[in-house]
N, CA and C atoms as a LAMMPS dump frame, in Angstrom:
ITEM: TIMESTEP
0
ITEM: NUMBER OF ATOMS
327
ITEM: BOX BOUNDS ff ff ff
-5.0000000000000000e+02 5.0000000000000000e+02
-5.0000000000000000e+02 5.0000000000000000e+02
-5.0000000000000000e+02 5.0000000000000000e+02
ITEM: ATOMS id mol type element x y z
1 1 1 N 0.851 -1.18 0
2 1 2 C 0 0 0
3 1 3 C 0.894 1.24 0
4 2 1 N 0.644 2.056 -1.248
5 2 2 C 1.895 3.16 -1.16
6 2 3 C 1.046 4.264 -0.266
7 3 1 N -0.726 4.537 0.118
8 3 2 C -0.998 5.578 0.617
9 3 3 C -2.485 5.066 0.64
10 4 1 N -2.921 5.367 1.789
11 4 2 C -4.572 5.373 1.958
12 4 3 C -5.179 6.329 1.438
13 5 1 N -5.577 5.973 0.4
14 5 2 C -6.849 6.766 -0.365
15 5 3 C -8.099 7.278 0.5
16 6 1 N -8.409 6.807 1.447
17 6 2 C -9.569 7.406 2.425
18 6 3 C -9.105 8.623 3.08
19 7 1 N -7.713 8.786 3.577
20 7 2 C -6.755 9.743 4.295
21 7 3 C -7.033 10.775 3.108
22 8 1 N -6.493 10.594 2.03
23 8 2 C -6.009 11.615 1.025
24 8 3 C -7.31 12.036 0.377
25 9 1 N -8.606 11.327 0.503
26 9 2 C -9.966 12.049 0.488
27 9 3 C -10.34 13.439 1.41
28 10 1 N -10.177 12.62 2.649
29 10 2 C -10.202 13.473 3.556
30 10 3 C -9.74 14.844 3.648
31 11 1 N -8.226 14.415 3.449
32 11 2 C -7.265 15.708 3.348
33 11 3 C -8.397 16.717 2.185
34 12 1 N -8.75 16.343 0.821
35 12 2 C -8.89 17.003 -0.193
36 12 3 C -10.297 17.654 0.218
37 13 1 N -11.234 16.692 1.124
38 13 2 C -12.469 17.483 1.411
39 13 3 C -12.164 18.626 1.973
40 14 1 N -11.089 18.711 2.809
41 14 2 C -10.896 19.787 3.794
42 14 3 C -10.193 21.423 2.994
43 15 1 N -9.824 20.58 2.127
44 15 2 C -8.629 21.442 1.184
45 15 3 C -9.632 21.864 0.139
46 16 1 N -10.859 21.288 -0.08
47 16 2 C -11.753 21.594 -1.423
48 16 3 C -11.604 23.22 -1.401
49 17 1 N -11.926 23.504 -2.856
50 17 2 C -11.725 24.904 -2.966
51 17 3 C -10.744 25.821 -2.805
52 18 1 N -9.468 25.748 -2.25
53 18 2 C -8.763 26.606 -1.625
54 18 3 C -7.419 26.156 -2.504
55 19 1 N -7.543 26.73 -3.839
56 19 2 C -6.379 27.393 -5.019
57 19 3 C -4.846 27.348 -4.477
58 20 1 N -4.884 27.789 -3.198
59 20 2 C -3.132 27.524 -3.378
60 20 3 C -2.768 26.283 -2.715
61 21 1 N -3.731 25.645 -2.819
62 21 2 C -3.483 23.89 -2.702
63 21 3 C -3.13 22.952 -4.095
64 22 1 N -2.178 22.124 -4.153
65 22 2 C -2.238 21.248 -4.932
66 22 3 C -1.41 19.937 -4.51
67 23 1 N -1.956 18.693 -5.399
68 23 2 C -1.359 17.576 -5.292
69 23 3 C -0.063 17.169 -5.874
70 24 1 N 0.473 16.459 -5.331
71 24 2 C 1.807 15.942 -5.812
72 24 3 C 2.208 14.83 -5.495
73 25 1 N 2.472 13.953 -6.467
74 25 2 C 3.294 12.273 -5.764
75 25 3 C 4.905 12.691 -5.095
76 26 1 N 4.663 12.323 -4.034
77 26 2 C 5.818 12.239 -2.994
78 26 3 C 6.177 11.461 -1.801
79 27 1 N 7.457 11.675 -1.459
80 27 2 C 7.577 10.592 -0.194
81 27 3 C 7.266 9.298 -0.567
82 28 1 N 6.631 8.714 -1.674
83 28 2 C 6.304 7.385 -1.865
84 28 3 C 4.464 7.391 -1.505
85 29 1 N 4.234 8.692 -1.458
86 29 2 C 2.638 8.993 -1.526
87 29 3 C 2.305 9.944 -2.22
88 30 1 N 0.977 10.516 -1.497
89 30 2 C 0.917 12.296 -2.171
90 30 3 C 0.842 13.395 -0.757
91 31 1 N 1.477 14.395 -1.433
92 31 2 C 1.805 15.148 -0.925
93 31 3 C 0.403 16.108 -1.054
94 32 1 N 0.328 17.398 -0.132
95 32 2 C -0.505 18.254 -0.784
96 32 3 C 0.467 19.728 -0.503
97 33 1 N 0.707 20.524 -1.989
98 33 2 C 1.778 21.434 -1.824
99 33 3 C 0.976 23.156 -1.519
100 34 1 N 1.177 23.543 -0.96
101 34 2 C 0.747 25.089 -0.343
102 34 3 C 1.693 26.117 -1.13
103 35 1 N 1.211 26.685 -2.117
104 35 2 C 1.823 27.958 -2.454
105 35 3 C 3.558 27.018 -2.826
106 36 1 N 3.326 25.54 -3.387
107 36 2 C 4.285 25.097 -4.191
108 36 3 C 5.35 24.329 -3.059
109 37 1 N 4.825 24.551 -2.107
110 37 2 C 5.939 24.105 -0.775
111 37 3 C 4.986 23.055 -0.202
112 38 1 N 5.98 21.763 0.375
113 38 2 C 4.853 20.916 0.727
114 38 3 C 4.439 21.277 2.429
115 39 1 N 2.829 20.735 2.291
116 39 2 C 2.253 21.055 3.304
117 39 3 C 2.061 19.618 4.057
118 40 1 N 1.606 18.996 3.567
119 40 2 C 1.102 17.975 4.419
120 40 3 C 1.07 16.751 3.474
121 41 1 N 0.765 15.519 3.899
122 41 2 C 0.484 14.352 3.153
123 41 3 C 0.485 13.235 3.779
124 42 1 N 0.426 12.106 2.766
125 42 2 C -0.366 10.933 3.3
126 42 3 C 0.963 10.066 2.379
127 43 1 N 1.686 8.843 3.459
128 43 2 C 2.409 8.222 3.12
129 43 3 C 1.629 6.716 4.188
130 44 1 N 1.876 5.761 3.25
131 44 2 C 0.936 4.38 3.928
132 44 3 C -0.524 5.016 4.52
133 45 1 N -0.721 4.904 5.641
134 45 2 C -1.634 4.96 6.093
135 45 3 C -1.574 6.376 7.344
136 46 1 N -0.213 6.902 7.29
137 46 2 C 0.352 7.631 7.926
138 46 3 C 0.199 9.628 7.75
139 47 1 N 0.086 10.172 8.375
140 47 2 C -0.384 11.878 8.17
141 47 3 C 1.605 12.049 8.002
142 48 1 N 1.7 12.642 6.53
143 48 2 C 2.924 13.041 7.108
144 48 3 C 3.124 14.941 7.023
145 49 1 N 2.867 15.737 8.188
146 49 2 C 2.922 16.822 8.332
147 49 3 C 4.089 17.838 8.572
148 50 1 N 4.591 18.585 7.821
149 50 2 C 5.428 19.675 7.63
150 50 3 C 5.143 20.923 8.961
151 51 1 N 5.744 20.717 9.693
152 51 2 C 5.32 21.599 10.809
153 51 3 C 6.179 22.961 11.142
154 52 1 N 7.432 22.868 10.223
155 52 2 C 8.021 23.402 10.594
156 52 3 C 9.195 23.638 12.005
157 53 1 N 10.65 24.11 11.69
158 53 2 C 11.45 23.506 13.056
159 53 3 C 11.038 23.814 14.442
160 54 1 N 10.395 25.075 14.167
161 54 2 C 9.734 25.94 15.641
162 54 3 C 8.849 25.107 16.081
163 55 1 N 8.017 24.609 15.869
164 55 2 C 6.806 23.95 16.094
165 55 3 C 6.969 22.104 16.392
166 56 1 N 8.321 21.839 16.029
167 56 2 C 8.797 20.764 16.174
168 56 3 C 8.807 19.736 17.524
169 57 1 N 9.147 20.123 18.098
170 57 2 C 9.169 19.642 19.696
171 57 3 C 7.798 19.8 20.035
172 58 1 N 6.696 20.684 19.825
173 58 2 C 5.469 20.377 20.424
174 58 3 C 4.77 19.98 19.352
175 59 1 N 4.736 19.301 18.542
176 59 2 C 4.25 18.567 17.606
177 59 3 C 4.84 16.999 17.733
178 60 1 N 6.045 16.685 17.6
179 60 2 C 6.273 15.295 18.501
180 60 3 C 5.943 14.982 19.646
181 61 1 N 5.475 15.863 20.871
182 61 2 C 4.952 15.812 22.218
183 61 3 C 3.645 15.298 22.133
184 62 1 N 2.904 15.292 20.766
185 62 2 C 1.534 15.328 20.468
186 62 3 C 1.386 13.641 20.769
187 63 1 N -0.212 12.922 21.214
188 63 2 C 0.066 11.691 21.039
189 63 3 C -0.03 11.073 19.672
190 64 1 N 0.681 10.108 19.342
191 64 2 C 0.535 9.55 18.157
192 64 3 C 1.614 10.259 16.982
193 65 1 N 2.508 10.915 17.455
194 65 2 C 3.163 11.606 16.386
195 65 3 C 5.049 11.164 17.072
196 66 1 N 5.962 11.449 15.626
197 66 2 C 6.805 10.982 15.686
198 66 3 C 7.228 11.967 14.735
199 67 1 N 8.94 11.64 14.9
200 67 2 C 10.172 12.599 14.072
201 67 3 C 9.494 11.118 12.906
202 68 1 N 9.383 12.186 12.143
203 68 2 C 9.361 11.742 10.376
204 68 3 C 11.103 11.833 9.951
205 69 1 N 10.928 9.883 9.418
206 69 2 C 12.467 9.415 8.917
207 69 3 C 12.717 9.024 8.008
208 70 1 N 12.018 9.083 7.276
209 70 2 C 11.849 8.562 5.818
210 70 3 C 12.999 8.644 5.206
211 71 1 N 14.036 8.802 5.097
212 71 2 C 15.475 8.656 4.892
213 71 3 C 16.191 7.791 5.437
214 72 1 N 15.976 7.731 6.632
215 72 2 C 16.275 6.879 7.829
216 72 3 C 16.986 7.798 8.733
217 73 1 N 16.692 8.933 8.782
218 73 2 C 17.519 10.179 9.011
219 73 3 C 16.044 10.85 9.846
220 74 1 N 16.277 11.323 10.404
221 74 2 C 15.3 12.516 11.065
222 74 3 C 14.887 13.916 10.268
223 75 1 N 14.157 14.22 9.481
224 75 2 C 13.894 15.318 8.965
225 75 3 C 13.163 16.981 10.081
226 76 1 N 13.929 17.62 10.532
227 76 2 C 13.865 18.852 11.421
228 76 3 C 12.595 19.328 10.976
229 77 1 N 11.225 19.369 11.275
230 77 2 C 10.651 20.469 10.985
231 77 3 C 9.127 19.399 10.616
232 78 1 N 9.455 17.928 10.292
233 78 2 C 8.394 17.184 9.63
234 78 3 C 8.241 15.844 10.672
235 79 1 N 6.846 15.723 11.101
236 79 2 C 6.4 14.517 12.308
237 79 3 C 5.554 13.446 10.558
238 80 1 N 5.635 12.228 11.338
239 80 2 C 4.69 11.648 11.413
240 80 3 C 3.265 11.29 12.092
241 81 1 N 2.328 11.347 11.592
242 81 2 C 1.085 11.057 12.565
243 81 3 C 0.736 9.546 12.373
244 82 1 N 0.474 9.312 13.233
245 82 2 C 0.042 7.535 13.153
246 82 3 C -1.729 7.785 12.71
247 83 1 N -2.63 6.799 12.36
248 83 2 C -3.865 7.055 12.179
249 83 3 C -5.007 7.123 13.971
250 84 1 N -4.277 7.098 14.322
251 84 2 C -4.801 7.076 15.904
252 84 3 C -5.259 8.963 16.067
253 85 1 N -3.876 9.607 15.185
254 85 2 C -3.749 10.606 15.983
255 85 3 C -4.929 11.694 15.086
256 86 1 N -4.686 11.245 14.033
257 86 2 C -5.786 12.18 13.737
258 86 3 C -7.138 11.4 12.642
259 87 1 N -7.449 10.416 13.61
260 87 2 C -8.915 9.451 13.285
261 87 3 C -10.483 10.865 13.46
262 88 1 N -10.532 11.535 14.165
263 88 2 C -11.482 12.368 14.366
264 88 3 C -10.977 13.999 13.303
265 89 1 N -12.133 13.994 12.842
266 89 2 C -12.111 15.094 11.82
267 89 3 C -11.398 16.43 12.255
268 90 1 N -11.708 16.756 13.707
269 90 2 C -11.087 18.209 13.978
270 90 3 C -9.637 17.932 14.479
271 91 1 N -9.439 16.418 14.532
272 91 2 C -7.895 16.26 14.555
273 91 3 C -6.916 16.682 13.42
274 92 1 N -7.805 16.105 12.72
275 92 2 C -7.134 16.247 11.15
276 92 3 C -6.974 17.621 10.775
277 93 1 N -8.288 18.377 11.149
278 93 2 C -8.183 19.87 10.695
279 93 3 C -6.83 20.801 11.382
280 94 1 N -6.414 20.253 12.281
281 94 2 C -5.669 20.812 13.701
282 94 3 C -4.381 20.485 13.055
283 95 1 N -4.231 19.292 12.371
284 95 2 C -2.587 18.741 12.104
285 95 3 C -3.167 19.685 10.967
286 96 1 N -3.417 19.69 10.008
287 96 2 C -3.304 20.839 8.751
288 96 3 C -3.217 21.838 8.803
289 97 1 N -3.786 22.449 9.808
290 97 2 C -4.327 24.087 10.138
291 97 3 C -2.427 24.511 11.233
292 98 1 N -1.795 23.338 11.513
293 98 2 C -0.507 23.35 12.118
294 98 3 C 0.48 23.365 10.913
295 99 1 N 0.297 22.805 9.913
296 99 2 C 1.341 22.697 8.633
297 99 3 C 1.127 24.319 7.824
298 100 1 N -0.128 24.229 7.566
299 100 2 C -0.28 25.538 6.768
300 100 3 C -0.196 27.33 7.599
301 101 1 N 0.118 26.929 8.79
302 101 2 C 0.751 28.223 9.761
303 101 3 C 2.194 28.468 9.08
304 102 1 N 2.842 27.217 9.102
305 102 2 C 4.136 27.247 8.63
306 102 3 C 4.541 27.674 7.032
307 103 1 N 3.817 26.864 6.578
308 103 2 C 3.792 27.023 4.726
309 103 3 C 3.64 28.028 4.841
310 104 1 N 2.713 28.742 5.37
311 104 2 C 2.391 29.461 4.453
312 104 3 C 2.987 30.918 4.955
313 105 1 N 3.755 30.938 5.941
314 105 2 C 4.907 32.001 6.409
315 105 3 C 6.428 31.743 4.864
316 106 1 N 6.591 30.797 3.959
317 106 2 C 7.359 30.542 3.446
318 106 3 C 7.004 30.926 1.796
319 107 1 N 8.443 31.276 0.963
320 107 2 C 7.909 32.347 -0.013
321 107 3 C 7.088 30.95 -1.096
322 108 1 N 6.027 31.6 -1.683
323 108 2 C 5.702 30.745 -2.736
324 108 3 C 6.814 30.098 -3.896
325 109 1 N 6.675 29.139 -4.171
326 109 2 C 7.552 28.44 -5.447
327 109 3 C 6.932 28.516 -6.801
């Protein structure tokens, strides 16, 4: 399974309408890119969220979230969410509405 299609629904209901959103295959899923910079996405079954380095430490403190390693390396600034963490809708809105604080402080591409 390269990405849960129910996740990446989700994501897009939330994202419907709102232009400086777009999709992208990444990470070995899809990504969704903010003003060309990635924001958030869905790898396996997994939220993988761009949080930025500031926001880093209280975003891994979160339950269900982890340093995103997809390298096998620690990436500064990007958690993983397990599906635990954001199973309820205003979870989900909360991990996005946390990525796109960041994006969207960053210049468009």
């Amino acid at each position: 399974m390269a990405y849960d299609e129910g996740v990446v629904q989700r994501i897009r209901e939330i994202l419907e309408g709102r232009d400086e959103f777009a999709e992208k295959k990444m990470f070995g899923g899809i990504a969704f890119m903010h003003n060309g910079n990635m924001c958030v996405g869905v790898n396996k079954d997994r939220l993988m969220a761009r949080v930025g380095p500031e926001a880093h430490a209280e975003a891994i403190a979160r339950p269900h979230a982890r340093e995103m390693d997809f390298t096998g390396r620690a990436m500064k600034g990007f958690v993983y969410v397990d599906p635990e963490g954001f199973a309820q809708e205003n979870d989900l809105i909360d991990w996005i509405a946390l990525c796109e604080r960041f994006t969207g402080s960053l210049p468009a591409k």
